[in-house]
Structure formats: structure tokens, C-alpha cells
N, C-alpha and C positions, 0 to 999 in steps of 0.2 A: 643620333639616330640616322640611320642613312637605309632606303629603299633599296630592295631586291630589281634585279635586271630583269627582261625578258626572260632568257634561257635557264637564268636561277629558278624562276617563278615553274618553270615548264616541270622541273622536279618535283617541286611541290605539286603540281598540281596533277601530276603520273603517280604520288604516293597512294596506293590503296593497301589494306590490308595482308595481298598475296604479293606484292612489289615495294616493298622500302627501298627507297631512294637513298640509298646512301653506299660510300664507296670506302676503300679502307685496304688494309696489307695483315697477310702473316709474316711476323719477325723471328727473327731467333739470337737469343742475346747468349755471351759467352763470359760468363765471369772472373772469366780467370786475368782479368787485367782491374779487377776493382777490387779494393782494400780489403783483404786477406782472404781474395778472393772466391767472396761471399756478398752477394747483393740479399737482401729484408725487404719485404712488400715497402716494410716503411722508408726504407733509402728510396726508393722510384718514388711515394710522394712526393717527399720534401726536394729529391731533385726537380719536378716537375711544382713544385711551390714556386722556387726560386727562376724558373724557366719562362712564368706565365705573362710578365711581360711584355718578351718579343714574339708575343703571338698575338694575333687583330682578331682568331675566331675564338677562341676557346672560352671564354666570357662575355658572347653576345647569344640573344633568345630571339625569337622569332614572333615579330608578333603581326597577324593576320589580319585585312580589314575587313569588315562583315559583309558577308554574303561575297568573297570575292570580289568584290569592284575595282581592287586594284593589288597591286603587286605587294608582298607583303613587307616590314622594314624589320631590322637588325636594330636592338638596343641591348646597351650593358645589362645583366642579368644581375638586379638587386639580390636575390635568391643563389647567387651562385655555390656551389658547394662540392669542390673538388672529389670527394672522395666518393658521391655521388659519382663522375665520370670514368673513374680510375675503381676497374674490380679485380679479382681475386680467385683463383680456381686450379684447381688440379685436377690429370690426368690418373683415372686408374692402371695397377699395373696390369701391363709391362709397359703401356707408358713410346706405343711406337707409332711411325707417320701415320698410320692408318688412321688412328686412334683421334693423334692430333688436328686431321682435315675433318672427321668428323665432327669434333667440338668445335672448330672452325665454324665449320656451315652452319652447325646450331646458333650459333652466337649471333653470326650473320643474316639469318633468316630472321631477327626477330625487329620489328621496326622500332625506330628511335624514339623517346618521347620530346615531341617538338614545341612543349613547353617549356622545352628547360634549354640549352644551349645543344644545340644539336651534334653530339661527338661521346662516346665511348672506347674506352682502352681497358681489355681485358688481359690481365696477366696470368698465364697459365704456365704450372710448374711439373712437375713429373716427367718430362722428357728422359724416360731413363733405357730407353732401347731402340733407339733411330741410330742407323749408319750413320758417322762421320759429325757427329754432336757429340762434345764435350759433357762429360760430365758435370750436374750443376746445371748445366744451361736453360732456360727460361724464355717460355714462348710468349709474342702478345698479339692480341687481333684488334688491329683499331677500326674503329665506323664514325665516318663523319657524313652530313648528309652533303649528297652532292649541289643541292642550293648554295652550302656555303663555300666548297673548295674544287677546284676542278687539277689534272694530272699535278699538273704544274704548281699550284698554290699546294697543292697535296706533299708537295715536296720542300717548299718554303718551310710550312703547320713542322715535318720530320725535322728541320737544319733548327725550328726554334728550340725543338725538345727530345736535342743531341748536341754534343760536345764533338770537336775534331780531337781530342785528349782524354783520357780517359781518368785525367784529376785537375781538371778546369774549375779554376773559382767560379764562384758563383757571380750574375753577373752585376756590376758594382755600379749600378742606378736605382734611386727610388723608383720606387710601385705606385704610379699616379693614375693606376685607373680608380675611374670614378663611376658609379652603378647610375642608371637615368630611370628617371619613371616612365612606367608604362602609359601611352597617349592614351584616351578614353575614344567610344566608338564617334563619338561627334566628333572630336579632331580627325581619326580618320577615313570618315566620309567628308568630309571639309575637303582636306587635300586630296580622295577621290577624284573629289567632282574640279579642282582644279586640274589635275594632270589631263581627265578625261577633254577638256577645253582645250590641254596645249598639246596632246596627242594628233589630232588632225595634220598641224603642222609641223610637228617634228616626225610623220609617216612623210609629208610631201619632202622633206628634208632628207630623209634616206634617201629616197624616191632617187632623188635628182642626182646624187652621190653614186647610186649604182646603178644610173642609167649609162655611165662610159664603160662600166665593167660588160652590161650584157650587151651591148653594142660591139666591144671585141669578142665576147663568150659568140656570138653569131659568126662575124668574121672568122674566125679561128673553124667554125663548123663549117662554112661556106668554101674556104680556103681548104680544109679538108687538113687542119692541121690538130682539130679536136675532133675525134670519131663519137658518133651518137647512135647507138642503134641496139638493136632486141636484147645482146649479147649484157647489156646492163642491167636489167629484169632479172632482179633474183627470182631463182626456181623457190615453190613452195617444199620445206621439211621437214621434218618431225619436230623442228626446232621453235617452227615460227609458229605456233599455237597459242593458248592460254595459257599460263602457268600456273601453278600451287604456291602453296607459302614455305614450301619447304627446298632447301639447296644441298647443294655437293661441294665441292672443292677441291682441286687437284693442282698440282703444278711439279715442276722437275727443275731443275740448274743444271746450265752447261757451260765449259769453260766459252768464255768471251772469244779466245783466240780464235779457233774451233767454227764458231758462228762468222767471225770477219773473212777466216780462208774460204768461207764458202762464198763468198763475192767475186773469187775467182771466174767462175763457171759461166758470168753471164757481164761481159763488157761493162762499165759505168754502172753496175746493179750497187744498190744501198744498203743498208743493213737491217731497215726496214722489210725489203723486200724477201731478202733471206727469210726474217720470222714470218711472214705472210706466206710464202711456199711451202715449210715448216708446216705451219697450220692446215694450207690445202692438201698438205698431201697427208696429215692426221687427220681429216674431217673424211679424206678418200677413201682411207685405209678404214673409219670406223663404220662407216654408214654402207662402203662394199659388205661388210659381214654384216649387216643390216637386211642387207638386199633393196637397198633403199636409196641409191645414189642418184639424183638427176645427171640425165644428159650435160647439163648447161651448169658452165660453173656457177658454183656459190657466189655470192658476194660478200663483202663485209665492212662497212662503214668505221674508216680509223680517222680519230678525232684529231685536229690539227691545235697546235697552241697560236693566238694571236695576241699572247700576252706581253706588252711589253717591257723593257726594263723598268722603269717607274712604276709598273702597276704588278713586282715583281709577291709584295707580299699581300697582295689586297686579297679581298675573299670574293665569292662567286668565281664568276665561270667567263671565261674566255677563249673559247675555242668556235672553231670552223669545224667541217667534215667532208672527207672525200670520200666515194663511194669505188671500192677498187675490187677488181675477178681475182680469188684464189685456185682456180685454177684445178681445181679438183674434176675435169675430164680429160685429162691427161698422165697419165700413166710416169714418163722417165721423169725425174728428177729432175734434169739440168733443163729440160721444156718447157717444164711446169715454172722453172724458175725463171726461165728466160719470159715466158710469159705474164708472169707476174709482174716481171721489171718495164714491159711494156704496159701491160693495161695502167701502172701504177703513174707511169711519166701520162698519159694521156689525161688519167682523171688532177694529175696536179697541173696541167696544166689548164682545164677546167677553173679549176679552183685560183687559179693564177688570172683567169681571165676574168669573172666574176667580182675576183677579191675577198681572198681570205676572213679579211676585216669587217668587209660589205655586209657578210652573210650573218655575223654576228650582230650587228646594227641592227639587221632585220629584225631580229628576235626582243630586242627592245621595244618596238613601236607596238609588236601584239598585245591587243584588248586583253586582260588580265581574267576579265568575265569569261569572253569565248573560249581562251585559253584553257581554263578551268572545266566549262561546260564539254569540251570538245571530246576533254583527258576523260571525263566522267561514261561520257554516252561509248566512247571508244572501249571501256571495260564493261561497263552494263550489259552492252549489245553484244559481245563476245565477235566482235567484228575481226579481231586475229584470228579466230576460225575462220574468216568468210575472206579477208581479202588478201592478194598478193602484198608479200612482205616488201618494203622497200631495200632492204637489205633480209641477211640470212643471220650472220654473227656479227660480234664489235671486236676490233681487235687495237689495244690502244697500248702506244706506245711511250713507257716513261721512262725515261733518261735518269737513271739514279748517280747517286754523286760519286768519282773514281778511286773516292779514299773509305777507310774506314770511319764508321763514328762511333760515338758512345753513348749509354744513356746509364744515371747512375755509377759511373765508370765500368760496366757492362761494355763488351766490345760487341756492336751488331754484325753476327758472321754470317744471314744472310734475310734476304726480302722477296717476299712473292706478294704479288699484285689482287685486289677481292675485286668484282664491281657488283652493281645491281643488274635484273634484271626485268623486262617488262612483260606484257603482253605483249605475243607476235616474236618476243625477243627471249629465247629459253636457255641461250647457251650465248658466252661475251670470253672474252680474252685480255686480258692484261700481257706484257713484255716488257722485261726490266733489268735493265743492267746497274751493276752493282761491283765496285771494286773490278775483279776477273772474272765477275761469273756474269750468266745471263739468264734472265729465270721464265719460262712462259707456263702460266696458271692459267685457268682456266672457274670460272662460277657456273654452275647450270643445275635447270628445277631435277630436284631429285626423281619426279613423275617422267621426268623426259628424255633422262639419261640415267639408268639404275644402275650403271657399270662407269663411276668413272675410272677406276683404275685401268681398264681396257683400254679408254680413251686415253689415258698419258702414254700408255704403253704405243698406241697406236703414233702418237704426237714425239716419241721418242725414234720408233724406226722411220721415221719420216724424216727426222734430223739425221739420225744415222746412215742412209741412203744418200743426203745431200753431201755429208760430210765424207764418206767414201769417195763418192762422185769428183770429189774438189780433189781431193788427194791421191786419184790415180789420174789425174792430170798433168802433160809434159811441166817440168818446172821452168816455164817460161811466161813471157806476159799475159794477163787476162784473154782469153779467145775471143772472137766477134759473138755475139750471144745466137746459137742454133735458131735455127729457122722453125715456127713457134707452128707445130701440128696439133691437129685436136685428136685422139688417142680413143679407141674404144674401151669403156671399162674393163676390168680381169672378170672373167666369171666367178659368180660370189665365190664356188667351190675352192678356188685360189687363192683366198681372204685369210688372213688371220682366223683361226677358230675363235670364236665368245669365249671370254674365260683365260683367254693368254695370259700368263702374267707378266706386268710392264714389263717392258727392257731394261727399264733404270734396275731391275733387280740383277740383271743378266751383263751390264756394262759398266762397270768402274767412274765411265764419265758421266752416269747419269740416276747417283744417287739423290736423296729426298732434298739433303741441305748440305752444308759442307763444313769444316772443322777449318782452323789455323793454326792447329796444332804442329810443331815439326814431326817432318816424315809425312804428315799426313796427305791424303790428294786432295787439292781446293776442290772439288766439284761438287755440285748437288744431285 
């Protein structure tokens, strides 16, 4: 039995009815590399029998202390029963992307039961008229709740239940998990009220820990080598409201190359920042035909991993966050990116002075009670109507692995990113690289965005404008990054009409998913 962390606990206690908490990917699997090139619902159990294993979450429940007094704990689930996690479904025909983001978001919109081990994998088959998907091929939508995995461990949960081969033995150790009883409420108000005794001093213990971090976080302000000012107030928008229980789903793949030349354009720019401009300039492009753009760029809080090697497969969450400008009042492409790549070095620098680590520590020492009561009053009183968002979107970046994997001997040909969403927080971002592609998806409430296909479209000529940009560029080394102007918006009149259809329909490089078929073109 081992207790939930502060920032574990902060998901649980943001789960309501219109917000499940929980994070997850659309996959797309390609059979043509498993035994006679035909995968059976029943082959994905038993591979996923013999997987279970080298995984620390997929067999542990949740269990809560009464009335919230403290942080919940993690025990083997006596009750576990596989095929409970693992479902089953088809696409009607014709069976095409549209089709398959819609089930997507249904599947996704519906919250976990947090009695049982917190995690679902739905396998969905009919894919028989999407671009650049194989015949056969087979989708699956995983949700795991975000208490138990964060980007990073998210990526562990995929390496236990996938192969690097596509006819990998099974792996050749006993199965010694062992199921534990559930504590009764006495044991855990017992250990309540201890933690609650040793919490005092393990806040002073923080405390003291990240008093050298905001003693430089000053210096660095004073020094004038950390900027602090209005410019990081996210504007309110359409975004940052209440939400529904109901979602969207979108996303697109671009080759990898493609995304790295655009790093060209802006001296020491990262690959991070690329997708961050990418996105301000689809948030630009969507919300001008909106007639709804603030002056003041957007913000969007992308989460950091402070996970370390040792704590490579554990479960919860380990992450920091920086709050960085997209850049959406700015107009040319190569500005907007140059300005990204500066606002982005100032808030990591921030985060550098503080400490990464620091920020997470903190979130362990919060009262589990407050915690609890805080999330509750913050959705009751419909306070994301009333108050300034601390950011605008999430925009979080996961590093998938450079090779291909397998599941069932199933070849994974590509991965787009799900998250959750809250109140105040209506639209989030996922970025993901994967083998040569790169994939940026998008979750938002379906009440708050009724057009996502507008919005990929928009999030495609925003990469297509960078990527132009890079490539009529002299071919010589990186330029110094442009002197960073703040641009009047285009008159909506100049906007994209409503209704455009995506560019991935109109561009080769920016179909839904991508095939490895020969001949074929790798992109999504």
C-alpha cells in the first residue's frame, strides 16, 4: 500500500462529473507484421495477460480516506479482472478519421470508475477509409487517470505493453503479484491523524529547501535577468470558462524533419518552441475568424518532467510547470517564433531559479482537506466564469520513443496525444514525436469549440507558413532571431472563412495518420 502525493491527490480532487481526470492517446495499429497478418480481440488480451507484470499501475485501486482527511493510497486490487479494462468496438461504415475522433471523444468524455484500478483501453476496428491506413488496421483509445501516470510514466505504462519486435516471447519470469486487503476507515483515519502531526514539519522542511531557490528567483528579477510583468496575465477567452461533459478530438502528423528545419528561423530556438508557435499561430488564425482575438498574447502552461532515472517506472506525477507567451498578436511567422523562443528561455529560467523539483515538493505538503474543499467550491461557484485564467491552454510535450513498437505483433504506425480538461481550462494540447512523425492533437469541450476540424486546419496553415518561412531561407547558418515586434491583428475580413476545410485534406504532408507501407508517404 503506498499513499498518493500532493499533485496526484490535486486530480482526484479536480474530478467532477463534467472533468474526468484522466489522460490517455489515440493509436493506430498495422497488422501486417503479426502472424498471418491478422490480429483477434483475443491475441491483445493474452498479449496484455503476459505483459502485466512490468507494469506497477495496472493492478492497483484507489482507495480514499473518509471525508478526505488525507491523501488517498494505492493497493493491489483483489477484484482485478482484465477484460473489465480491455473493450471492444467498431466503427460504422465508411469507417473514416472523422468518424474515428468522434468515438474517440465519446469514449473519452466519460469518467473512469475509481473503484476498480483506474485505466481503460478500448479497441476499435472498422478503420476502412482514412488516408494512408492499411488495410486491417485497428484503433485504440487508452485513459488512465492522471493521479496515477503523468507524460512521462505514460510512456513507461506504453514500453510495458509493447514489444521492440513484433514476435517477442513472452516475458520469461513468474507473476508474483500478490492482491492486499483493503485498510478499514479506522486504519485510515489512524494514519490521517498521524501524517496530519508530521505535516507541519515536513512544510517547514520545504520551506527551508526552497528558500535558496526564491532568493535567486529575486536576484535574477532585480538583476533584470528574469522579466516579470502584465505581459504574463493571460487574456480572458472563450476558452477559459466552465465546461460540459462533452469533448472533441483532433490532431494531424507532420514529418519530424520538417518541424526540426523550422529551428532554423530563430538562433538557439528548441523544438519545443517550434510546436508552441505552431499552436499560436493556429489559436491566431482560429479565434481572428472568431472576431475574438485579444490584444495580449495567450498563455499556456507546458508541464515539465522532474522525473528521475530511478523513479523511471513509478506511478503519480512528477512534473513542474512553466507558464510561457504563444504569441498570438503577432502576425509573421518567423516573430512570432522568435518571440516564443524568447518568452520560453525567460520563463525557464524562472523555473531554473526556483527549482524545478522545489515546486513539486510543494504540492506534497498541501492539506489534503483544503485541497479537496478548494477544487469543490472552485466548481460549485462557477468561479471560471468570474476570474482571470492563470493561463489560457496546456500545451504538453511527450517525447515518444524513435523506433517502432508492437503490441500483439501489431506494428504501432502512429500516436496522437488525449488530455483532460477543467474548469477555466476548455481547450489543452498534447505534442508527440514518434519514430519520423510528429503529431499535435488537440482535446476541447465540445460547447466551446463546435468546429474542430476548422481548428486543425487552422493549426496546419500555421505550420505550413513556418515551414515555408524556414525553406526560403539563404542555405547558410541559423540567422540571429528577428527583432521581436508586436503586430496588429489582420482584419477578421482576412481570416480564414468558418467552414474551411483542414489543409491536411489539401497537403500530402498533413494527412490524419500515416501508413509504412512501401511507396507510401510516412505522414499524417
Amino acid at each position: 500500500m503506498r499513499q498518493l502525493q500532493g499533485m496526484d491527490h490535486s486530480f482526484v480532487a479536480l474530478e467532477t462529473r463534467t472533468s474526468p481526470m484522466h489522460i490517455g492517446s489515440l493509436l493506430i495499429y498495422n497488422p501486417e507484421t503479426a502472424p498471418g497478418g491478422f490480429v483477434r480481440f483475443k491475441d491483445i488480451l493474452a498479449f496484455y495477460e503476459t505483459r502485466l507484470p512490468l507494469s506497477k499501475t495496472v493492478r492497483q485501486r484507489m482507495v480514499r480516506v473518509p471525508f478526505d482527511l488525507d491523501y488517498p493510497y494505492w493497493v493491489e486490487d483483489e477484484d482485478f479482472d482484465l477484460e473489465y479494462h480491455v473493450r471492444h468496438v467498431a466503427l460504422p461504415q465508411p469507417g473514416d478519421w472523422r468518424q474515428l475522433c468522434i468515438q474517440a471523444a465519446r469514449i473519452f468524455s466519460r469518467p473512469l470508475d475509481l473503484s476498480r484500478p483506474p485505466w481503460e483501453f478500448t479497441v476499435i476496428e472498422g478503420l476502412g477509409n482514412i488516408p494512408g491506413v492499411a488495410p486491417g488496421s485497428f484503433a485504440m483509445v487508452t485513459k488512465v487517470h492522471h493521479a496515477a501516470i503523468d507524460g512521462m510514466s505514460g510512456i513507461d505504462l506504453m514500453e510495458a505493453l509493447h514489444t521492440l519486435e513484433p514476435h517477442t516471447a513472452p516475458p520469461n519470469r513468474p507473476d508474483e503479484w500478490k492482491p492486499e486487503k483493503v485498510p478499514g476507515p479506522g486504519e485510515l483515519l489512524a494514519r490521517a491523524w498521524l501524517n496530519a502531526v508530521k505535516n507541519p514539519f515536513q512544510q517547514l522542511n520545504v520551506a527551508a529547501r526552497s528558500t535558496p531557490g526564491l532568493y535567486r528567483f529575486v536576484q535574477g528579477v532585480l538583476g533584470k535577468d528574469i522579466e516579470v510583468g502584465g505581459e504574463m496575465i493571460a487574456p480572458k477567452t472563450r476558452f477559459n470558462t466552465a465546461i460540459s461533459a462533452h469533448r472533441v478530438v483532433e490532431g494531424r502528423s507532420f514529418p519530424l524533419a520538417e518541424i526540426k528545419a523550422i529551428r532554423a528561423l530563430a538562433s538557439g530556438c528548441k523544438l519545443n518552441d517550434v510546436f508552441l508557435a505552431i499552436i499560436g499561430g493556429g489559436l491566431r488564425r482560429y479565434l481572428l475568424s472568431k472576431h475574438d482575438l485579444p490584444d495580449k498574447s495567450l498563455t499556456a502552461m507546458a508541464p515539465i518532467s522532474v522525473r528521475s532515472g530511478q523513479e523511471k517506472g513509478d506511478m503519480g506525477n512528477q512534473v513542474a510547470a512553466m507558464i510561457v507567451q504563444l504569441g498570438t498578436q503577432i502576425a509573421d511567422p518567423a516573430e512570432r517564433l522568435a518571440y516564443v523562443h524568447d518568452k520560453t528561455k525567460n520563463s525557464k529560467a524562472m523555473t531554473e531559479a526556483i527549482g524545478a523539483r522545489n515546486m513539486t515538493e510543494m504540492s506534497k505538503v498541501s492539506p489534503a482537506l483544503f485541497m479537496a474543499l478548494g477544487a469543490q467550491l472552485f466548481t460549485r461557484l462557477g468561479l471560471a466564469n468570474r476570474m482571470t485564467p492563470p493561463f489560457n491552454t496546456v500545451v504538453t510535450n511527450v517525447p515518444g520513443p524513435p523506433v517502432h513498437l508492437h503490441s500483439a505483433g501489431a506494428r504501432l504506425d502512429s500516436m496522437m496525444g488525449l488530455i483532460c480538461l477543467t474548469d477555466g481550462m476548455g481547450l489543452a494540447h498534447v505534442v508527440q514525436s514518434y519514430v519520423k512523425e510528429a503529431t499535435i492533437s488537440f482535446t476541447a469541450d465540445r460547447d466551446l469549440m463546435p468546429d474542430p476540424e476548422f481548428y486543425i486546419g487552422c493549426i496546419v496553415e500555421s505550420f505550413e507558413e513556418l515551414r515555408d518561412a524556414a525553406k526560403a531561407m539563404p542555405p547558410a547558418s541559423a540567422k540571429p532571431a528577428p527583432a521581436v515586434k508586436k503586430a496588429a491583428p489582420k482584419p477578421a475580413a482576412k481570416a480564414a472563412p468558418r467552414g474551411t476545410k483542414p489543409a491536411a485534406k489539401r497537403s500530402p504532408t498533413t494527412k490524419p495518420v500515416k501508413t509504412n507501407k512501401p511507396g507510401s508517404k510516412k505522414t499524417a
